[in-house]
N, C-alpha and C positions, 0 to 999 in steps of 0.2 A: 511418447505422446507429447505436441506440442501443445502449452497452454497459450492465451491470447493476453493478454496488459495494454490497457491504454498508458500514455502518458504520466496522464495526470497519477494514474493509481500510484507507479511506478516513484515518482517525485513525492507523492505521498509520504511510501513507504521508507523512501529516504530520510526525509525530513523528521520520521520518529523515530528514526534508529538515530539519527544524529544527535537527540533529544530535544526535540523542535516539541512543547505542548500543545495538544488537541486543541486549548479553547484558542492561542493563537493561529493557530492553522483554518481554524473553521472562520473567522473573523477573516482571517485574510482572502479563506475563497469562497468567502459573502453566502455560508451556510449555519446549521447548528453544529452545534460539537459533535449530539449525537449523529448526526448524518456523515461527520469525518469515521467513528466510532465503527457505523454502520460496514463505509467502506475498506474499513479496514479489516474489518468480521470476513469481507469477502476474498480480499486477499486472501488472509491465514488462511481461510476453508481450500481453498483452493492449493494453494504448497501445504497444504497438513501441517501448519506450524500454530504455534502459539504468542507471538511474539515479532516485533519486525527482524529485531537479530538472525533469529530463527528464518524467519522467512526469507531474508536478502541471500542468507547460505544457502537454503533449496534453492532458489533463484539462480543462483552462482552456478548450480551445477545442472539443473533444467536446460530443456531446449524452447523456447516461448518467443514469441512473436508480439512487437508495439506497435501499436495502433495510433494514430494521433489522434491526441484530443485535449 
């Protein structure tokens, strides 16, 4: 089953594995924390993970498809 990822999610979920902090991340793309928070809730739900670690590894081995945005 192929899942869908925009971009942005994508560079998101990078940026937290890397240890990029929420309140920088949301200032930079002119939201609240909780709204990066949000998006990231959607991630995990989606690869069944709990964490971006977790998630970048289901990712690695998914079939999934980017979307730009």
């Amino acid at each position: 089953m192929s899942m869908t990822f925009t971009t942005a999610e994508l560079r998101l979920l990078r940026y937290v594995a890397d240890g990029a902090k929420l309140e920088n991340l949301a200032m930079q793309e002119g939201v609240s924390k909780k709204e990066i928070e949000t998006r990231l809730k959607s991630v995990y739900k989606r690869l069944d993970s709990r964490d971006p670690v977790e998630a970048l590894q289901k990712l690695a081995q998914s079939s999934f498809e980017v979307i730009e945005r």
